[in-house]
C-alpha positions as CSV (number, residue, x, y, z in Angstrom):
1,X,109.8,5.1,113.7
2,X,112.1,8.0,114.2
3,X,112.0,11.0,111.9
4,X,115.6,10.8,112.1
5,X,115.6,7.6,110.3
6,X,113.3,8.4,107.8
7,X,114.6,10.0,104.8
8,X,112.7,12.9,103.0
9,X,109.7,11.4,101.2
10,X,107.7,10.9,97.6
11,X,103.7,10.9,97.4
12,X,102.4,9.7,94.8
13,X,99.0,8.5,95.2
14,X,97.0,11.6,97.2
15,X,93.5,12.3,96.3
16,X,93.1,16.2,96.9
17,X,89.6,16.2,97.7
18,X,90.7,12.9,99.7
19,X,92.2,15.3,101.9
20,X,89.6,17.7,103.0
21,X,88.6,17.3,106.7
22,X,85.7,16.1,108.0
23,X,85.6,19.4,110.0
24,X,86.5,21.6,107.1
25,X,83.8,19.7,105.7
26,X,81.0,20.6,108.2
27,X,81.9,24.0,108.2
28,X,81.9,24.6,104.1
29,X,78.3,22.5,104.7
30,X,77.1,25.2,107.2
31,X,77.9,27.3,104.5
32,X,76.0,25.9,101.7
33,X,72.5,25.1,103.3
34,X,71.3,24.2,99.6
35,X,73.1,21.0,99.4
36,X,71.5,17.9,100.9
37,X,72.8,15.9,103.6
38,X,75.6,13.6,103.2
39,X,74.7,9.7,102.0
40,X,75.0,6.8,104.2
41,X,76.7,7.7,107.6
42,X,78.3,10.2,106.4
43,X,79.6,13.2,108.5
44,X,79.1,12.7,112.4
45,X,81.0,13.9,115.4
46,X,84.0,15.3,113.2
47,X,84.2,12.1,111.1
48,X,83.2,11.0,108.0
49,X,81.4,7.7,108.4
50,X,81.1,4.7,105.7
51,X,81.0,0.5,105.8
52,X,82.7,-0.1,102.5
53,X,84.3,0.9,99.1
54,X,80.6,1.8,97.7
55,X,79.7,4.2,100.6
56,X,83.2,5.8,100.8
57,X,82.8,6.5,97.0
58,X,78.8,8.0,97.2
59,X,80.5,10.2,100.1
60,X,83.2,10.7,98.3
61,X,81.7,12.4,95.5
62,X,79.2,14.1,97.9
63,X,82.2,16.0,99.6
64,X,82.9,17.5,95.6
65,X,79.7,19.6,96.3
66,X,81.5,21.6,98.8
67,X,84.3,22.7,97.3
68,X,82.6,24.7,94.7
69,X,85.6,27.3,93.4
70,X,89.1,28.4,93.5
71,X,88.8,29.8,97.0
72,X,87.4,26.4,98.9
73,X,90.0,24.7,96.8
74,X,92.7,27.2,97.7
75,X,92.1,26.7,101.3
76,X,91.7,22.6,100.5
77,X,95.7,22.4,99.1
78,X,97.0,25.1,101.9
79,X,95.7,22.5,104.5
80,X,97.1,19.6,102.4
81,X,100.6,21.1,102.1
82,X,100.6,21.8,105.5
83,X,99.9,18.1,106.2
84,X,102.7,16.8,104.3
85,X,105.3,18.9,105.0
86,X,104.3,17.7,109.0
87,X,105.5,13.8,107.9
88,X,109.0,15.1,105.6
89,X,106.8,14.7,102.2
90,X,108.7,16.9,99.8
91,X,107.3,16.0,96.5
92,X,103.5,14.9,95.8
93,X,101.8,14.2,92.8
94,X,98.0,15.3,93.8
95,X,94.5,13.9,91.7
96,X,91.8,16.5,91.2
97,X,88.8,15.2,90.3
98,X,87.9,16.6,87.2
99,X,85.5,14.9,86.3
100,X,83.9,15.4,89.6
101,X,84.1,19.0,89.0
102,X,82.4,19.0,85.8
103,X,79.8,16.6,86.6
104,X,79.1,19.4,89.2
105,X,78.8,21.9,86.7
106,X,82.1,23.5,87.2
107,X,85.2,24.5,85.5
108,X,88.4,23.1,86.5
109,X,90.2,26.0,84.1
110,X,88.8,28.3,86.9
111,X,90.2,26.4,89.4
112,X,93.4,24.4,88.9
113,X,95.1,27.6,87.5
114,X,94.3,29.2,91.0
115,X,96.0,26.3,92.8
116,X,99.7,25.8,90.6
117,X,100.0,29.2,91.6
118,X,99.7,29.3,95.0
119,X,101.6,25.5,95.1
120,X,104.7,27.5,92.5
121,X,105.1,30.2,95.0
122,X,105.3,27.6,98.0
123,X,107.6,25.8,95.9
124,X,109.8,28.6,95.4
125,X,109.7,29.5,99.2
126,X,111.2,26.3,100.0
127,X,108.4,24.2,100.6
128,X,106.6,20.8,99.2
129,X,106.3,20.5,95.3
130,X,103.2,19.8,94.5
131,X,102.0,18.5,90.9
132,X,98.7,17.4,89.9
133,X,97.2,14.6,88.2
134,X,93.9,15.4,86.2
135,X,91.5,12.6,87.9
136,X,88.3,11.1,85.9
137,X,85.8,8.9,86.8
138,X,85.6,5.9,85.0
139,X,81.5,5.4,85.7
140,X,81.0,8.3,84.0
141,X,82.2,6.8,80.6
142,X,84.9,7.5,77.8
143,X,83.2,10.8,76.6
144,X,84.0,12.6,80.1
145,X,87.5,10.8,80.6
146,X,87.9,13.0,77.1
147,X,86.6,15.7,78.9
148,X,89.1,15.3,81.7
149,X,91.7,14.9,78.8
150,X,90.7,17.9,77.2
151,X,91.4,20.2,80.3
152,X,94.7,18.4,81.5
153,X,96.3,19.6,77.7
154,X,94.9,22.8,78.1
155,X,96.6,23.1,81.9
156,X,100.1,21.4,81.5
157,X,101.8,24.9,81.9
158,X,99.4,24.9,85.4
159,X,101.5,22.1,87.1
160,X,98.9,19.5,85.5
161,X,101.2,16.5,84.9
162,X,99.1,13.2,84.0
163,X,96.1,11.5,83.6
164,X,94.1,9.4,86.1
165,X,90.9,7.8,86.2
166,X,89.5,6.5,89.4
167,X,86.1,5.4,90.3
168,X,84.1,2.3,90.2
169,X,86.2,-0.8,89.1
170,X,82.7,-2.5,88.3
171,X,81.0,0.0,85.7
172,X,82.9,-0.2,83.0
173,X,86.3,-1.8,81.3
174,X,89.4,-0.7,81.3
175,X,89.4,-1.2,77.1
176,X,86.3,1.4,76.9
177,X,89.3,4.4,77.8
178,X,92.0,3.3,75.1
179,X,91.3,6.1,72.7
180,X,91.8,8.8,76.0
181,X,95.1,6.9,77.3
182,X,96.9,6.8,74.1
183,X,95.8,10.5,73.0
184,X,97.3,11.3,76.9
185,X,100.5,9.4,76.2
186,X,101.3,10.8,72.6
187,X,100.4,14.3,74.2
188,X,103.2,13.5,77.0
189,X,101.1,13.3,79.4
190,X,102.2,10.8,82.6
191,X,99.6,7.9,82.8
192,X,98.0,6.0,85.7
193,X,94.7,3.8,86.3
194,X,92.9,2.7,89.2
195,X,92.7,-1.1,88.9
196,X,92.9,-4.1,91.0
197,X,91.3,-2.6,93.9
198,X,89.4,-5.3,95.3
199,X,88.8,-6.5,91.9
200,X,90.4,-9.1,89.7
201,X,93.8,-9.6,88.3
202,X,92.8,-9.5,85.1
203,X,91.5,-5.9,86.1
204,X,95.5,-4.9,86.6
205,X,96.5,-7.2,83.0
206,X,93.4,-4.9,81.2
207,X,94.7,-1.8,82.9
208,X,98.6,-2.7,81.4
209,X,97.4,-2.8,77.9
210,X,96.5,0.7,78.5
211,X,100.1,1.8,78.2
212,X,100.3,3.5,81.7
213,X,103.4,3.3,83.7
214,X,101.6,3.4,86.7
215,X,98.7,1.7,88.5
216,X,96.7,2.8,91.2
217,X,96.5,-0.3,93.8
218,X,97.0,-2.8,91.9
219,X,97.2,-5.6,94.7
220,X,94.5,-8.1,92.8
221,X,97.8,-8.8,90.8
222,X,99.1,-10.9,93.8
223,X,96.2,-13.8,92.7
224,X,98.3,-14.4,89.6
225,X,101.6,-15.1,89.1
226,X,102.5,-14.7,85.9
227,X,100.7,-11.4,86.1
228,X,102.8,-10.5,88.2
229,X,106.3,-11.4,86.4
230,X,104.8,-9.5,83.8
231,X,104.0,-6.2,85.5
232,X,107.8,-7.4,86.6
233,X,109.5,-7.2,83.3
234,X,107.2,-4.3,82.1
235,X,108.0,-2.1,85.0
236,X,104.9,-1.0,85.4
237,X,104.4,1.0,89.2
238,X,102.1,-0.4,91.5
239,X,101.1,2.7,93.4
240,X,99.5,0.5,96.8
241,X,97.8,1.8,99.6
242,X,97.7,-0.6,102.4
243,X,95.8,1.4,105.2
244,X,93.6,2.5,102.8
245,X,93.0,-0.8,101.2
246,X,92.2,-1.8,105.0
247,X,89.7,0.6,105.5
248,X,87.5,0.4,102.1
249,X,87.4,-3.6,102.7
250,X,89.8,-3.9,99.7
251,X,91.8,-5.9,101.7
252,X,90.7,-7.7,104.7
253,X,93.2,-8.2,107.2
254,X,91.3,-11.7,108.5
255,X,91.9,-12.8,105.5
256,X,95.9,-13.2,104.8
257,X,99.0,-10.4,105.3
258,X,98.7,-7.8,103.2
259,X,99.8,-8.2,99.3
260,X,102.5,-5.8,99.3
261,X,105.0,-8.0,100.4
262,X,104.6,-10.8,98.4
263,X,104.4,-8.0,95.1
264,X,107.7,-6.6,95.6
265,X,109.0,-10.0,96.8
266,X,107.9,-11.1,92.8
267,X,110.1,-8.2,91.5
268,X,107.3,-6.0,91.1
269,X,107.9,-2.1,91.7
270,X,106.1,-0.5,94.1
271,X,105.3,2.5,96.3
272,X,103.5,3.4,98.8
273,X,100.7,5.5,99.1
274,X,98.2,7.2,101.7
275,X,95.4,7.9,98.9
276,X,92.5,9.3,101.0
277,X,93.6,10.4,104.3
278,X,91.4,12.2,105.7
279,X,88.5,9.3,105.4
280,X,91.1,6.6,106.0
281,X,92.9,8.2,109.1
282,X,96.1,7.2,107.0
283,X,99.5,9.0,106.0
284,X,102.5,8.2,104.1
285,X,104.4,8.4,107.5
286,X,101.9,5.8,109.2
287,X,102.2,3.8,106.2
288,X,106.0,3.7,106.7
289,X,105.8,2.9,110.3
290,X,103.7,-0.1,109.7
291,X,105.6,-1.7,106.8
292,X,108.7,-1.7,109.5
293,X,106.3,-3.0,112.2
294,X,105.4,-6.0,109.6
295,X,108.7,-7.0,108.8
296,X,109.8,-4.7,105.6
297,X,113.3,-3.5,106.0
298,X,114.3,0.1,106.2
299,X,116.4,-0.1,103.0
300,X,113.3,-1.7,101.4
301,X,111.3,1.4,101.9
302,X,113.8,3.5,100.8
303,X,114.5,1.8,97.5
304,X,110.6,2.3,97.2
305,X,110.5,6.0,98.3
306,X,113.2,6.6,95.6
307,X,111.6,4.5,92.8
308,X,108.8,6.7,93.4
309,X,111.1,9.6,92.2
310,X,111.8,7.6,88.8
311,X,108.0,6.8,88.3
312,X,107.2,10.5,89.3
313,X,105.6,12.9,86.2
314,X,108.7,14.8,86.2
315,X,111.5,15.4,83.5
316,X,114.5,13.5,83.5
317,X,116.1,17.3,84.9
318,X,113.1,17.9,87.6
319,X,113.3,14.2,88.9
320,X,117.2,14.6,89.8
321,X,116.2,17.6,91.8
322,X,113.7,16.1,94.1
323,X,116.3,13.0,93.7
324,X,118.9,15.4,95.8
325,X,116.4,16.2,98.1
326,X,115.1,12.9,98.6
327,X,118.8,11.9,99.5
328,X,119.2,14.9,101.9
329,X,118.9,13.4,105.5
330,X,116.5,15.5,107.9
């Protein structure tokens, strides 16, 4: 697809640490000879090697290790912003895990801060504008998702504009994190879950009665249809990820087409996402390219790109002004 044709574009589902290079990678390792070697396949040749969700997850949380202050992190969002201003991206909404970084032992008050300043000046100079989302991990259990919560309230003048949790789907119920969700919404916090990846529909209904206005994947929804008129008439945002879904065995292309389709077919908002790139060998751009090569129309994927701008963390004020960019041709 031509970048002519493609309109200025809204990221919403971007894992920071998701991000970080498998060369970057290696090197910060060379650097830190007291960590152990990566799980599973791992890091070989320049890649970062894994068969399934499971293993990208252990490696995942392996590559936290690495980026062990504000410095490596510093370095982590230059290289991101640089990646998405190469593919038109002029808003994102980034996770940082957290929760990762205090299971770790470290303090994301001596981090994050260190980050919205470098990402306000960029801002200001022109380039992408880049919020964060304050990521937990659901395996790790309500008390650190109130951890996570905790830091995101004491951060929201530091670009921190939600609430996520990611993690594995399988540990523990969506129910066990009301208390944190509706403490984050009556705060004003933006809300989102990872759900449905891979999973069940009745991981995406649990994941509604949560109150968030966004979910991260969501495609198990497409098993049930009146699930799906209901995540309809709610609104709620599917944020999906169809390379990425592709590449953790979420999806299995053998299988059937993709769910996207068939979701906003059923009236169910959605947008798309690139989530982990630099494991997945995904984009936003890609992502794009892909939808058009399977049949999604160009005004499709720009009704998507700006419902992404209504379902963004943003004040009514804030969201007009990435509106008007988003509406700018290249």
């Amino acid at each position: 697809m031509s970048a002519l044709s493609r309109p200025p574009l809204v990221e919403l589902h971007l894992h920071l640490e998701g991000c970080l290079t498998a060369t970057r990678a290696g090197v910060l390792w060379s650097e830190r000879p007291s960590i152990a070697p990566p799980p599973v396949g791992g890091l070989r040749d320049g890649h970062w090697r894994f068969r399934d969700l499971e293993e990208f997850l252990r490696l995942f949380a392996w590559a936290g290790q690495l980026l062990d202050g504000p410095a490596a992190y510093r370095q982590l969002l230059q290289d991101t912003a640089g990646f998405l201003e190469s593919q038109g991206i002029v808003y994102a909404e980034l996770f940082v895990a957290f929760g990762v970084m205090h299971h770790f032992g470290r303090d994301p008050k001596e981090i994050v801060p260190e980050l919205a300043r470098w990402a306000e000046t960029h801002a200001r100079e022109g380039g992408v504008d880049l919020r964060f989302i304050a990521d937990g991990v659901r395996q790790f259990g309500p008390q650190a998702a109130e951890r996570v919560l905790e830091d995101a309230l004491a951060m929201r003048e530091r670009r921190v504009v939600g609430l996520g949790i990611g993690g594995d789907e399988n540990s523990l119920p969506a129910s066990a994190f009301a208390e944190v969700y509706a403490r984050a919404r009556e705060a004003g916090l933006g809300t989102t879950l990872h759900a449905g990846e891979g999973t069940s529909p009745w991981a995406v209904a649990e994941a509604m009665e949560l109150g968030v206005t966004r979910i991260g994947h969501g495609i198990a929804a497409v098993e049930d249809p009146g699930l799906m008129r209901e995540l309809a008439e709610r609104g709620v945002v599917l944020e999906v990820c169809p390379g990425s879904n592709l590449c953790s065995g979420a999806w299995r292309q053998g299988r059937a087409s993709h769910p996207l389709k068939r979701l906003a077919e059923a009236g169910v908002r959605v947008c798309l996402g690139s989530d982990d790139p630099s494991f997945f060998k995904t984009s936003l751009k890609g992502e794009w390219d892909e939808c058009l090569a399977h049949g999604i129309s160009l005004s499709d994927l720009r009704a998507w790109n700006e419902g992404a701008v209504t379902a963004a963390f943003l004040s009514e004020e804030e969201a007009l002004r990435v509106l008007q960019r988003v509406r700018k041709e290249p």
